[in-house]
C-alpha positions as CSV (number, residue, x, y, z in Angstrom):
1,X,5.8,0.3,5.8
2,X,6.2,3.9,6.0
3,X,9.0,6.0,8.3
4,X,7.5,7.7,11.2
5,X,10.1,10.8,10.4
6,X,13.4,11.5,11.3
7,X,14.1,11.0,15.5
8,X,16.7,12.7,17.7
9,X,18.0,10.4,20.2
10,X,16.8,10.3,23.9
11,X,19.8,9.1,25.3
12,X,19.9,12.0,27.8
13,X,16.6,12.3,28.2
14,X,14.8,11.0,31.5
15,X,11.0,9.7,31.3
16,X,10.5,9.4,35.0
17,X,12.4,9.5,38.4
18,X,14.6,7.0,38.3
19,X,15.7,5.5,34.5
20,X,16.8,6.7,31.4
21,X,18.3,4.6,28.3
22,X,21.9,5.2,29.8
23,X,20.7,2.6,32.6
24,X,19.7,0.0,29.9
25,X,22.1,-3.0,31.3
26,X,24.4,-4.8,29.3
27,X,23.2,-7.2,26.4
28,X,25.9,-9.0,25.6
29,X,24.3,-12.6,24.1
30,X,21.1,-10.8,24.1
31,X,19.8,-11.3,20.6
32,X,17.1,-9.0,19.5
33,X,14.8,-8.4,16.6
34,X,13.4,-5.0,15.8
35,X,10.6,-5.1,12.8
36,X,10.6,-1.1,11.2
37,X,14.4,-1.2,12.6
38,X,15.9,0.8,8.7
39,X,14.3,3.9,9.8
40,X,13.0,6.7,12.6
41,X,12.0,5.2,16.3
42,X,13.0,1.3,15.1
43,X,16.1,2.6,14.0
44,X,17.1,4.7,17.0
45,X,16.2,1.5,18.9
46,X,18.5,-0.7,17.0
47,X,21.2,1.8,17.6
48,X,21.1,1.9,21.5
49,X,20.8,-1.5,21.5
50,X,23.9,-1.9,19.2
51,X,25.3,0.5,22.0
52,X,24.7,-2.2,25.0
53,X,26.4,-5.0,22.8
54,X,22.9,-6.5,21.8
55,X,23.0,-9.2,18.8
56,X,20.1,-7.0,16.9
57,X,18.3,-7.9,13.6
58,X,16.9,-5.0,11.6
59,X,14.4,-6.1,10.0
60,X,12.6,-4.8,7.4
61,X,10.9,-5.6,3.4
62,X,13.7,-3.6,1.4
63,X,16.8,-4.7,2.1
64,X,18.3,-2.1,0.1
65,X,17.0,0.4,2.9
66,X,18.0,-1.7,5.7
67,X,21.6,-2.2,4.5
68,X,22.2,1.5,4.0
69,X,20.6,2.1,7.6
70,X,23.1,-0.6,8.8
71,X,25.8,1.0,7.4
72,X,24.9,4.4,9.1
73,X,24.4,3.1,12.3
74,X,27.6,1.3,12.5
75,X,28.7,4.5,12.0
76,X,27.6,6.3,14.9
77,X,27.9,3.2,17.2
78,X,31.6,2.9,16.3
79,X,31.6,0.2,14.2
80,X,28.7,-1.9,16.0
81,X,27.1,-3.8,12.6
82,X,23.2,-4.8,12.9
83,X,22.3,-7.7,11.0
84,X,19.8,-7.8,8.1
85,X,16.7,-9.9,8.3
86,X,14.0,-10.0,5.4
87,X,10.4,-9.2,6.4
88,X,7.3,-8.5,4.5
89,X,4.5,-8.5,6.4
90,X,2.2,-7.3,3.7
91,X,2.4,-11.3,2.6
92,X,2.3,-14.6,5.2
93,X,3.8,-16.4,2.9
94,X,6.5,-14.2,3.3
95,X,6.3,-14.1,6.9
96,X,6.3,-17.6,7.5
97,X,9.6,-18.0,5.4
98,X,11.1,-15.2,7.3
99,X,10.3,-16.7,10.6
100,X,11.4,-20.2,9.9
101,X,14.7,-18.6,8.5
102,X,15.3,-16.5,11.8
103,X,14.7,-20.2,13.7
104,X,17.8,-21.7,11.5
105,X,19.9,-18.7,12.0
106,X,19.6,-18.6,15.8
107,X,19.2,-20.5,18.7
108,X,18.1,-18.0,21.5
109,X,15.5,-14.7,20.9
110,X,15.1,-12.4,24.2
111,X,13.0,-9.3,23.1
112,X,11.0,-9.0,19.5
113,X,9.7,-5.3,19.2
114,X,7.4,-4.9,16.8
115,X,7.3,-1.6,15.6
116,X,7.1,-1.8,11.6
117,X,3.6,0.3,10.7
118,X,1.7,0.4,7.8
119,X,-0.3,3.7,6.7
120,X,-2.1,3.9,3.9
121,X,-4.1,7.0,2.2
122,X,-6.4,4.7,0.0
123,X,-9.2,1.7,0.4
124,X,-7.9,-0.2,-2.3
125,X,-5.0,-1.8,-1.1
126,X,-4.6,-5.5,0.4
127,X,-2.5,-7.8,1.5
128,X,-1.2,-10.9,-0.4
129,X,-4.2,-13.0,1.3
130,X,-6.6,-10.2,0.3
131,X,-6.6,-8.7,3.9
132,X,-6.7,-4.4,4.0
133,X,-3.1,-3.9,4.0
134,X,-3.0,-1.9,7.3
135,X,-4.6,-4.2,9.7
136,X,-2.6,-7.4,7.0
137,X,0.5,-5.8,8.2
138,X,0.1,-4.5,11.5
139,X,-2.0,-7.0,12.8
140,X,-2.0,-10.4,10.9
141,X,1.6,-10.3,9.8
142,X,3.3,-9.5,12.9
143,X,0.9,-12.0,14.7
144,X,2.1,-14.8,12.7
145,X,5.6,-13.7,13.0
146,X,4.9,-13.8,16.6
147,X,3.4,-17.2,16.8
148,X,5.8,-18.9,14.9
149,X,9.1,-17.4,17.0
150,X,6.9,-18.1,20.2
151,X,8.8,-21.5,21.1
152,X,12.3,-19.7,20.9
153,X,11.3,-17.4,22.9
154,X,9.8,-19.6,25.5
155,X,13.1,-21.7,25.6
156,X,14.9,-18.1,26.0
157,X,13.1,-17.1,29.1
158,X,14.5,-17.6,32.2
159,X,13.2,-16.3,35.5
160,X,14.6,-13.6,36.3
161,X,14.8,-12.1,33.0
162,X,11.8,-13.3,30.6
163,X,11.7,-13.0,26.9
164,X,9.4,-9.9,26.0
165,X,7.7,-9.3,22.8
166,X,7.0,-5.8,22.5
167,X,3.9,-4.4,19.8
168,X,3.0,-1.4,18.8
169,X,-0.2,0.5,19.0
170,X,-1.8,3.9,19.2
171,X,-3.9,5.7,21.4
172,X,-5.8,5.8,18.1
173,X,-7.5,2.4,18.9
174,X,-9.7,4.3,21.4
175,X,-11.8,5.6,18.2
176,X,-12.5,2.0,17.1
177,X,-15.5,0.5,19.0
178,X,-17.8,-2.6,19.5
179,X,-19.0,-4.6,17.0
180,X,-15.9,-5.0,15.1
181,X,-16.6,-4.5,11.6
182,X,-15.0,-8.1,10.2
183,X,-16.7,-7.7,6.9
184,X,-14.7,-4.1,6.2
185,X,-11.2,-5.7,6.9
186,X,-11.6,-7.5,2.5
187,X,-13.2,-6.6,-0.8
188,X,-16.8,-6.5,0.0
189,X,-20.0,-4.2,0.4
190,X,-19.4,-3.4,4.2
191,X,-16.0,-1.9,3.1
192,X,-17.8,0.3,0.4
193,X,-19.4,2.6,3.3
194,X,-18.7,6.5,3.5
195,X,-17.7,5.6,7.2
196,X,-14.7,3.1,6.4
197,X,-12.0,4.8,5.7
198,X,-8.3,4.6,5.4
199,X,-8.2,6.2,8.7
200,X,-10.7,4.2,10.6
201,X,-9.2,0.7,9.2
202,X,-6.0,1.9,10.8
203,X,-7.5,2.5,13.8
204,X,-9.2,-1.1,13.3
205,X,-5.7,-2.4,13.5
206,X,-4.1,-0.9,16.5
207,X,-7.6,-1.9,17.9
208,X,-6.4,-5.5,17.2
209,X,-3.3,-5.4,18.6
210,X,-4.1,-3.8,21.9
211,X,-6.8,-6.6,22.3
212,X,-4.2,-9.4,20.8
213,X,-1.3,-8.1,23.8
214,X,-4.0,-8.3,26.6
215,X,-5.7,-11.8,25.1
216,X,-2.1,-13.0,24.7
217,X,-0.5,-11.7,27.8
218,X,-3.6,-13.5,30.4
219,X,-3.4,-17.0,28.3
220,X,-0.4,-18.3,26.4
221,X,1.9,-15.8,27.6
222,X,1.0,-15.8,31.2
223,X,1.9,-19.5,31.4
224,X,4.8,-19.6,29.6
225,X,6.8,-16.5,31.1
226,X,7.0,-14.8,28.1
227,X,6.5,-10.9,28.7
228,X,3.5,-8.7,26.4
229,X,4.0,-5.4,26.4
230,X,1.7,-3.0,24.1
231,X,3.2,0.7,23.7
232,X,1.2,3.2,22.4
233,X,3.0,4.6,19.6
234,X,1.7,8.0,18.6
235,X,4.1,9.7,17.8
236,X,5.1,13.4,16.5
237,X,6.3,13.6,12.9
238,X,9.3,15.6,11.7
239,X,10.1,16.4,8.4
240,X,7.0,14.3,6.9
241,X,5.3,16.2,4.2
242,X,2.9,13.1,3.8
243,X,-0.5,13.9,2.7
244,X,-2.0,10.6,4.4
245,X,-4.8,11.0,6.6
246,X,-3.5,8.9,9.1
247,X,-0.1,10.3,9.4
248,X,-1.7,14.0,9.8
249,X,-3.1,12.1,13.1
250,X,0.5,11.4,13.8
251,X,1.7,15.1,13.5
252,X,-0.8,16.0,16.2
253,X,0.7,13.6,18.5
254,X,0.2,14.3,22.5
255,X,3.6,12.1,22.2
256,X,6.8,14.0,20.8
257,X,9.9,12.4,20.9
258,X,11.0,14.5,23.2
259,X,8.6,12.6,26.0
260,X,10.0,9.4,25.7
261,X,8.6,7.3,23.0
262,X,12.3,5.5,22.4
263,X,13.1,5.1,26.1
264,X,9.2,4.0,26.5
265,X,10.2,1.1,24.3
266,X,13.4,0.4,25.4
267,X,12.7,0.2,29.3
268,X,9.8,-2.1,28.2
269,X,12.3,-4.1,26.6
270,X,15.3,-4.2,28.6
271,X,14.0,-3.1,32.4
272,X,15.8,-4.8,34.8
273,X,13.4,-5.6,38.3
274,X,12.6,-8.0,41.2
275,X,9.3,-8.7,39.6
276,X,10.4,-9.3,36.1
277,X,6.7,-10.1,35.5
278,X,5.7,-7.1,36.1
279,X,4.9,-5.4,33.1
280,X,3.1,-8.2,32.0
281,X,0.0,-7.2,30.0
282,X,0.3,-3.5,30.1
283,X,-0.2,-0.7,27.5
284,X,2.7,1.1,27.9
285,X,2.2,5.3,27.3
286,X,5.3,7.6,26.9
287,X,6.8,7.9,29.3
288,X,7.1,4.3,30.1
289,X,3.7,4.8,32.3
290,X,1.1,2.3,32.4
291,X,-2.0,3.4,30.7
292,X,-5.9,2.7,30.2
293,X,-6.8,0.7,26.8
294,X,-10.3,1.6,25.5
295,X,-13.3,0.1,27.6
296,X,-14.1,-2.1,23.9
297,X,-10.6,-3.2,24.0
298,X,-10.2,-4.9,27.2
299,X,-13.3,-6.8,26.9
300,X,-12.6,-10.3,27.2
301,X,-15.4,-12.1,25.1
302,X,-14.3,-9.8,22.0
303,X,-11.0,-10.2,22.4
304,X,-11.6,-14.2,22.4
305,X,-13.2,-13.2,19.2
306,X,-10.3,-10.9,17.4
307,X,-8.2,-14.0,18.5
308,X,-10.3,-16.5,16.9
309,X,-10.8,-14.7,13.8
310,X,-6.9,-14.2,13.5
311,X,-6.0,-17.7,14.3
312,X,-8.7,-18.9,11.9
313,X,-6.5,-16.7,9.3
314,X,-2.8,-17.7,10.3
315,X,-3.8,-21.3,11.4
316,X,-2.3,-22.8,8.5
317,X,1.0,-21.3,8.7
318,X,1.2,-22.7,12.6
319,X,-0.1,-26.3,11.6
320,X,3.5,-27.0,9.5
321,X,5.4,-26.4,12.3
């Protein structure tokens, strides 16, 4: 997973009218996961949640990383400690583990943000399964990680404040469009063509997630009272001198911090309203307003088929339960 740079807090930084993360309410017995949480906008979000007495896991594939970032944030939360969860979502095998770990360690989950990223410059790097490594990660890993903590956070939702999962996407999934190319996501011939790139297989992968959230969040979701929320992270870079193709993308960001890609993902995580539901299914642009997926990704029959072809690949996983 890469660092999306170096991010100044928002904390006094309004998005709209009427909230900024000041107003976040109190957590206390919240418990809280945060995939990407070592470094940049995860980070940031693991700190104000520390801040409003959250229980928060920071998860992340080196712990190494993750228990130095703990260490800084208690820091600058006055000795508020983040917990360390293991997670490498480059692997389901890995995943799985993780997930059925978390489900020993805790009894309750109330908001899963899902904000690790993977980036890559090359064609020739895969997942574990043998799945491109971007859309493995982003898409198939944090799916199954999703599916598998899905009961706990069913038995976590109550009324008037439902569990949320929040996933990250980009704007960039506007430049992927109908027929998904299935073929280009392993090692074969249709991955081999001038027009796949590193670039447009990330784009293939925030393509998938905005069409999971919305498949998710008017089935399963919907009946269950579990919020989905997609954010459109597309964000501006500091201090990356990455020559990725991708993160150039990022640098030119309509999105700086400075409009409200933390406070985006925190009021989509902690908003407090008389129609908790509300927020159900939408793709959340900084700052914190609801936005327009791409025509190809809100149409329902293909997103019946980027579920199918994702459940066909994580079924297994869901079947030991």
């Amino acid at each position: 997973m890469v660092s999306l740079g170096s991010i100044k807090s928002e904390t006094k930084v309004s998005t709209g009218p009427s909230w900024v993360i000041d107003q976040m309410p109190d957590l206390e017995g919240k418990v809280v996961i945060v995939t990407g949480g070592s470094s940049g906008v995860g980070r940031e979000i693991c700190k104000q949640l520390l801040l409003k007495n959250a229980r928060v896991y920071m998860v992340d594939e080196s712990q190494d990383h993750a228990t130095a970032a703990i260490a800084e944030v208690a820091i600058e939360t006055d000795g508020k400690y983040a917990l360390l969860h293991h997670l490498d979502l480059t692997d389901l095998d890995t995943v799985n583990q993780s997930a059925e770990l978390f489900l020993k360690k805790e009894t309750s989950l109330h908001i899963l943000f899902c904000i690790a990223d993977a980036v890559c410059s090359t064609k020739d790097k895969y997942t574990v399964q043998g799945y491109d490594i971007q859309f493995g990660a982003n898409t198939l890993g944090h799916l199954l990680f999703i599916r598998k903590l899905y009961r706990l956070l069913v038995s976590s939702t109550t009324p008037e404040h439902p569990a949320r999962v929040i996933w990250a996407s980009s704007s960039l999934h506007s430049r992927c469009t109908s027929p998904f190319n299935y073929e280009a996501l392993r090692d074969t011939p249709a991955r081999s063509q001038k027009f796949i790139t590193p670039q447009t297989l990330y784009e293939s992968s925030k393509f998938a997630i905005v069409q999971l959230g919305l498949y998710m969040s008017r089935t399963t979701f919907k009946g269950d009272g579990v919020v989905m929320i997609v954010v459109d992270h597309y964000v501006q870079v500091e201090n990356s001198s990455s020559k990725n193709t991708a993160m150039k993308f990022f640098k030119k960001s309509p999105h700086p911090p400075k409009c409200g890609i933390i406070t985006t993902y925190l009021y989509a995580g902690t908003y407090a309203s008389s129609e908790p539901l509300e927020l159900q299914g939408k793709y959340l642009i900084p700052p914190f307003k609801a936005g327009n997926p791409s025509p190809a990704a809100e149409d329902e029959m293909t997103q019946r088929e980027m579920w199918n072809f994702c459940e066909k690949v994580i079924h297994g996983y869901l079947t030991r339960e």
